[in-house]
Wavefront OBJ file of the C-alpha trace (Angstrom):
o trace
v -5.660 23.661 -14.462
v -8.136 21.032 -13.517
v -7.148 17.703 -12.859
v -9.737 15.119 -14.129
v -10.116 11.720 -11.766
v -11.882 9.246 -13.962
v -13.145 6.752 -11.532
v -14.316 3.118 -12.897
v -17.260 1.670 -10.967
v -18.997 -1.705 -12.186
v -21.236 -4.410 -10.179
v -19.731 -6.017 -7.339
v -17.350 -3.320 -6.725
v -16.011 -2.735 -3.417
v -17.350 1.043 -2.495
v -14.374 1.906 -0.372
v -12.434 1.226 -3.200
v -14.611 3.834 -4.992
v -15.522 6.024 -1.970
v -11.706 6.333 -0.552
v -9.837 7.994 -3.310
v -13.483 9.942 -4.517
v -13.173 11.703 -1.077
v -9.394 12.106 -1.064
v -9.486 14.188 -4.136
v -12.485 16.248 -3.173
v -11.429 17.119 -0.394
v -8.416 18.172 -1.558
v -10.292 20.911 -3.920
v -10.976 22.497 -0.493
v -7.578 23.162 0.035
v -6.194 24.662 -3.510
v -6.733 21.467 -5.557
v -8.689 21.727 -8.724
v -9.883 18.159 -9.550
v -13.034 17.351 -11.559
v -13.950 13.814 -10.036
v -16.246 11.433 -12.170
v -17.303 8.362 -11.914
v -18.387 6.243 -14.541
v -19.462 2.620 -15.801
v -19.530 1.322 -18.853
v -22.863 1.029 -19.566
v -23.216 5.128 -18.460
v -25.947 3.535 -15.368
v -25.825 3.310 -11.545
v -24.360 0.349 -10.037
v -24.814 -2.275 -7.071
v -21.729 -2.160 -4.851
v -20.251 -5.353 -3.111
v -22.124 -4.369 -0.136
v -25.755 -3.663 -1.688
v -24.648 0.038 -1.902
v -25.700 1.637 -5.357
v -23.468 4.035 -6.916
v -24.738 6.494 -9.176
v -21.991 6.733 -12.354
v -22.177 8.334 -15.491
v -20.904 7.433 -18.846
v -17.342 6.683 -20.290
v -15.884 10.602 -20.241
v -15.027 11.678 -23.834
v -13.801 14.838 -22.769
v -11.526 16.068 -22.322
v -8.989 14.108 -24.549
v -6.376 13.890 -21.888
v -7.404 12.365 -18.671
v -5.305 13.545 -15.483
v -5.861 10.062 -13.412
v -7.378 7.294 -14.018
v -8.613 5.156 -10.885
v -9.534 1.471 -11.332
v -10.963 -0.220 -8.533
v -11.810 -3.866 -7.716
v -14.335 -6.425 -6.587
v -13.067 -9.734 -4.631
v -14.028 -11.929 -7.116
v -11.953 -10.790 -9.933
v -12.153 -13.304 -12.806
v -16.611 -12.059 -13.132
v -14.841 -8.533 -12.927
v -12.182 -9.222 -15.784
v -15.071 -11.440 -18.403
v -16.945 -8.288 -18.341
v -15.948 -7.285 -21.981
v -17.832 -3.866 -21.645
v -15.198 -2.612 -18.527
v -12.329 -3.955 -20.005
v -12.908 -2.182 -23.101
v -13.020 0.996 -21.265
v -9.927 0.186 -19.528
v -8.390 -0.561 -22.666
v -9.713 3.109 -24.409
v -9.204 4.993 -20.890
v -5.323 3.970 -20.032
v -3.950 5.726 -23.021
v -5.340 8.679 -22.700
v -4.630 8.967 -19.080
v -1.375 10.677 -17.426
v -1.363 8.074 -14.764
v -3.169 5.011 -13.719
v -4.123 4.138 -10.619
v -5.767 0.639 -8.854
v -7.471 -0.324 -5.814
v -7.163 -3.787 -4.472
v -8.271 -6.103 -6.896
v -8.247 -3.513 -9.775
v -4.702 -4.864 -10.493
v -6.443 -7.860 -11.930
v -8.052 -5.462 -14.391
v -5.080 -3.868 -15.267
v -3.110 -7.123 -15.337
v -5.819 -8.443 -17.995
v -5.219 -6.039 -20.386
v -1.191 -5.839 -20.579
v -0.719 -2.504 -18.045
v 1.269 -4.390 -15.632
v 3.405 -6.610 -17.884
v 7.136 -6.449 -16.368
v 6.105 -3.625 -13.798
v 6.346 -4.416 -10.132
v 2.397 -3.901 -8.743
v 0.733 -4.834 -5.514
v -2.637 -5.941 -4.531
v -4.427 -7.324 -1.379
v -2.189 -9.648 -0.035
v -4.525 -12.161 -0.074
v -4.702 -12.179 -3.534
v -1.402 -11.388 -4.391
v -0.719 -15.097 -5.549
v -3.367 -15.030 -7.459
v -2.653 -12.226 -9.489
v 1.303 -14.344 -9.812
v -0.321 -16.994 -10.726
v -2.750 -15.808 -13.520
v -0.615 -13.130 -14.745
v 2.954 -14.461 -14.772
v 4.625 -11.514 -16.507
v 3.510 -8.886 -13.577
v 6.116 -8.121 -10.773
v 3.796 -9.178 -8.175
v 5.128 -7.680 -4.868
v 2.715 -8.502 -1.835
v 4.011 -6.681 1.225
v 3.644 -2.915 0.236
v 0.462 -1.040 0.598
v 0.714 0.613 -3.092
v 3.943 0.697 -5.151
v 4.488 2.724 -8.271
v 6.334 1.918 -11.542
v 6.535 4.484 -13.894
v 2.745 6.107 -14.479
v 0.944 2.916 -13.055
v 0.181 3.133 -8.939
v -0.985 -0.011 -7.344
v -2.236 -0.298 -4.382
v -3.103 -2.991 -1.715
v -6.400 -3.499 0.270
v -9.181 -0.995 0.013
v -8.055 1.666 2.649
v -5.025 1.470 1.217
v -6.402 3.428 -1.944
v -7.073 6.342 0.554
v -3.112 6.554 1.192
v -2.447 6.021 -2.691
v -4.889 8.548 -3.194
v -2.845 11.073 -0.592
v 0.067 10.017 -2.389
v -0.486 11.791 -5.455
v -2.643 14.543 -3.906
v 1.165 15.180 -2.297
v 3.084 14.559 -5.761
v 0.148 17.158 -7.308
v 0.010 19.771 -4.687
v 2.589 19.335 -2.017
v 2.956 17.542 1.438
v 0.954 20.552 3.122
v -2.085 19.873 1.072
v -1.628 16.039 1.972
v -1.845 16.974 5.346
v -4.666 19.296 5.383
v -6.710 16.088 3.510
v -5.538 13.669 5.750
v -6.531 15.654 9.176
v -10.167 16.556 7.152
v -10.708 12.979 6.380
v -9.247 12.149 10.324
v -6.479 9.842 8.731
v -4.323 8.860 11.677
v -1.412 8.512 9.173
v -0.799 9.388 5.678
v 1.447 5.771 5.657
v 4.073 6.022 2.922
v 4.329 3.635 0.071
v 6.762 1.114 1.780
v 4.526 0.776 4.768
v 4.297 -2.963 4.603
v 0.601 -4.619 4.518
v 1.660 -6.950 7.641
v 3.120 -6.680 11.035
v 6.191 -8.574 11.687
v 5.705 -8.637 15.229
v 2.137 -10.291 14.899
v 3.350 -12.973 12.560
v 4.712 -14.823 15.601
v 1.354 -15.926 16.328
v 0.763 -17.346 12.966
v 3.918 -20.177 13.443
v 2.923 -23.068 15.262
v 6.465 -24.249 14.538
v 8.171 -24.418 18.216
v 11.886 -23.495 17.145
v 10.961 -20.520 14.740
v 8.169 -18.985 17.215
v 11.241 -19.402 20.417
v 13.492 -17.566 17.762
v 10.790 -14.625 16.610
v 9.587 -13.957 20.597
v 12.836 -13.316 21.538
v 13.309 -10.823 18.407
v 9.760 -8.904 19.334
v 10.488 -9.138 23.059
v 13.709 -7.317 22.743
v 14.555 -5.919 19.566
v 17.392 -4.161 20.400
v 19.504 -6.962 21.547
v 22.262 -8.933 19.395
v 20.251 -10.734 17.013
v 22.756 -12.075 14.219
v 21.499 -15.600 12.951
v 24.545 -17.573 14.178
v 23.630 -16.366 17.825
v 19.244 -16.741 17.428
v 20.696 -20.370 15.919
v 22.807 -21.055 19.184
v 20.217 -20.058 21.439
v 17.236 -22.062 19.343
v 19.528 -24.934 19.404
v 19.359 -25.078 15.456
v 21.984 -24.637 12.870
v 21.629 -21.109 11.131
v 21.285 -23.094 8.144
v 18.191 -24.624 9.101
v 16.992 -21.516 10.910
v 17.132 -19.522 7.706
v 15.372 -22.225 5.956
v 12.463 -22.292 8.750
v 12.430 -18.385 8.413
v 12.408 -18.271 4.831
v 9.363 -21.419 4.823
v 7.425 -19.432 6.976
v 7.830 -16.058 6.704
v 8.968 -15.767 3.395
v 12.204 -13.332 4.450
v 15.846 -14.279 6.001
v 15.822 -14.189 9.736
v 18.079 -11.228 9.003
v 15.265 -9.795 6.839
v 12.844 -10.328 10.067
v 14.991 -8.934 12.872
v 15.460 -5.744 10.528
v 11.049 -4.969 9.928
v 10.609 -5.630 13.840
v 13.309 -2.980 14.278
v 11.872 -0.802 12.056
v 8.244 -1.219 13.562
v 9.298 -0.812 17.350
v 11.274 2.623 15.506
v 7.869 3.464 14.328
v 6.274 3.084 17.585
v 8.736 5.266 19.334
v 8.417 7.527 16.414
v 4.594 7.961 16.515
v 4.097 8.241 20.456
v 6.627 9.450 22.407
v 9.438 12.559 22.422
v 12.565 10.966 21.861
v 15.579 11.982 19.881
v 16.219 9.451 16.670
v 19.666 8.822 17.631
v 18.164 7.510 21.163
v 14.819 5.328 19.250
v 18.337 4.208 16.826
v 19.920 2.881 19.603
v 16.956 1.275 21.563
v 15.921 -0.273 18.067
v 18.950 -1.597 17.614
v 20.172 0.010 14.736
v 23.135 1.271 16.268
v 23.217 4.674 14.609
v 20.766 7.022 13.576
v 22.495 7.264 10.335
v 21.962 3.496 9.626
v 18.324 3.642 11.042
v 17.667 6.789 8.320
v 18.993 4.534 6.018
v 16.876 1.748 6.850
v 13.733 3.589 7.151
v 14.324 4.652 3.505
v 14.938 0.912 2.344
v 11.160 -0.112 3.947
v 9.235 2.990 3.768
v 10.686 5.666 1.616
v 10.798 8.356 3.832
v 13.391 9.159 6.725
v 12.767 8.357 10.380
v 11.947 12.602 10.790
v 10.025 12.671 7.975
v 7.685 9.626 9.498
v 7.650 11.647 12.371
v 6.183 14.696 10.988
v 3.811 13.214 8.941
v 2.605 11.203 11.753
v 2.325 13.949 14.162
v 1.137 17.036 11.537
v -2.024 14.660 10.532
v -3.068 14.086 13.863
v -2.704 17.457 15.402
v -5.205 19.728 16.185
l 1 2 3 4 5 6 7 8 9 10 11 12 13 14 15 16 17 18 19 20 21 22 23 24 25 26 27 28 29 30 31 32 33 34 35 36 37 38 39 40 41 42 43 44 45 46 47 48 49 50 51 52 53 54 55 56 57 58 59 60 61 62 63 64 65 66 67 68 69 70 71 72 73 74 75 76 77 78 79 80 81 82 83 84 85 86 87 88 89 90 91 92 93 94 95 96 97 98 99 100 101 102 103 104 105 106 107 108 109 110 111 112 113 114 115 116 117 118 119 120 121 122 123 124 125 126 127 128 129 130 131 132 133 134 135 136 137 138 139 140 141 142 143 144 145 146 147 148 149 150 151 152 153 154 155 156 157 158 159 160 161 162 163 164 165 166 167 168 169 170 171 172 173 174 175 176 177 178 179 180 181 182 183 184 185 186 187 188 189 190 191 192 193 194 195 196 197 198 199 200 201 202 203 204 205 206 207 208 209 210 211 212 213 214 215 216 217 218 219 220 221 222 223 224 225 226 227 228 229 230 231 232 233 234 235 236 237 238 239 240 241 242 243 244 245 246 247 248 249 250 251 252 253 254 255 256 257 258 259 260 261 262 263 264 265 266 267 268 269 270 271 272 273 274 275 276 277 278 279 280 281 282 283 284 285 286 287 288 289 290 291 292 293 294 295 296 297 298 299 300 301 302 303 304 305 306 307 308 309 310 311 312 313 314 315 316 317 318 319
């Protein structure tokens, strides 16, 4: 049965935010897929992208009744984006009638203004992501993945991140294989799964110009397969773990415990995506000890297993 993607654009969108999952979809119809993807405005007329792009749309889609996705994009300054009464009141008509619901970026905004993400956990661009706390208290705002789900709402994080939402449910549609296919069409290194976190642990070192924390985080990221409980990174920082918690938690916003486990993970990735190795030998070199608690790990911060990463990884950049 076709699958209809009804795909908001306004002025001042961001066009990869329209672009991305337009492309995903389409592409998918090439591989067994059967989606009908429109996009629209409010008014029914073109519109002028954030980058001086215009967009042709068409109008609000009466038909038919039931809409298979509905994809909601953003624009960086939200607040013009959320007074326009005219696209809010087609988010407002549009949501119901749609199976699922779907941002980009700073399309959580939209959805935020008109109740769709009251008490659900959502993401956006992390940059923006106190924002969206800040003006809409009753959202779950959760910064660090690059989309999340609850229930039939998908957010998603900065605009290429709507390409891997948008693979996402091509996959919960039609299967991982058709996911694939997509993602090696549209030369995706990666379909990255929904835990894949918007920053890099390892890079945040450069970010602390605090002397004891940055000592405590290079020797993490230089080895992370050595002992790094917080009593002994304390010792050797010359700190209480007290106050080295407290320094982690100002600056990173995550327990040194927290840290030492997502620059584990991403060295796992690393040795996942590029080399040969068993997972019980990347397990122990990571420092997980097992490959039983590294599987168990992976599934805490990503979602998938550490074999699973590795096929994904390897089946959309083969060939």
């Amino acid at each position: 049965m076709t699958h209809v993607v009804a795909i908001l654009a306004f002025d001042g969108v961001q066009l990869l935010d329209v672009a991305g999952p337009a492309e995903v979809f389409t592409t998918a119809n090439a591989f067994g897929a059967a989606y009908d993807v429109r996009t629209f405005s409010a008014g029914g007329t073109d519109v002028t992208t954030s980058s001086g792009v215009r967009l042709g749309a068409g109008p609000v889609p009466d038909q038919p009744r039931r809409l298979g996705t509905l994809v909601v994009p953003g624009r960086q300054d939200w607040r013009n984006a959320v007074r326009d009464d005219a696209t809010m009141t087609a988010v407002t008509g549009l949501a119901p009638r749609a199976r699922r619901i779907a941002s980009v970026c700073a399309g959580a905004f939209l959805l935020a203004e008109v109740g769709l993400l009251d008490d659900r956990r959502a993401t956006t661009h992390w940059q923006l992501a106190g924002e969206l706390a800040r003006a809409y208290p009753a959202v779950k705002v959760d910064s660090d993945p690059i989309f999340a789900r609850d229930g039939r709402v998908f957010t998603s994080a900065g605009v290429t991140a709507g390409i891997d939402l948008a693979l996402a449910l091509v996959e919960a549609d039609h299967g991982p294989a058709v996911a694939r296919e997509v993602a090696r069409q549209l030369v995706v290194f990666m379909a990255r799964p929904a835990g894949q976190s918007q920053f890099s642990a390892r890079l945040s070192v450069r970010e602390s110009d605090h002397p004891v924390l940055r000592a405590a985080m290079d020797a993490v990221t230089g080895d992370p397969g050595a002992d790094h409980a917080t009593d002994r990174l304390a010792a050797r920082a010359g700190v209480s773990a007290r106050h080295l918690t407290r320094l982690f938690r100002t600056h990173t916003g995550m327990s040194p415990g927290r840290y030492v486990e997502t620059v584990r993970v991403e060295e796992a990735q690393a040795r996942l995506e590029g080399g040969a190795e068993s997972v019980e030998a990347i397990a122990a070199s990571a420092g997980f000890g097992s490959s039983e608690t590294m599987r168990r790990v992976f599934h805490q911060h990503l979602g998938v297993s550490p074999t699973t990463y590795r096929a994904r990884f390897r089946s959309t950049t083969a060939g």
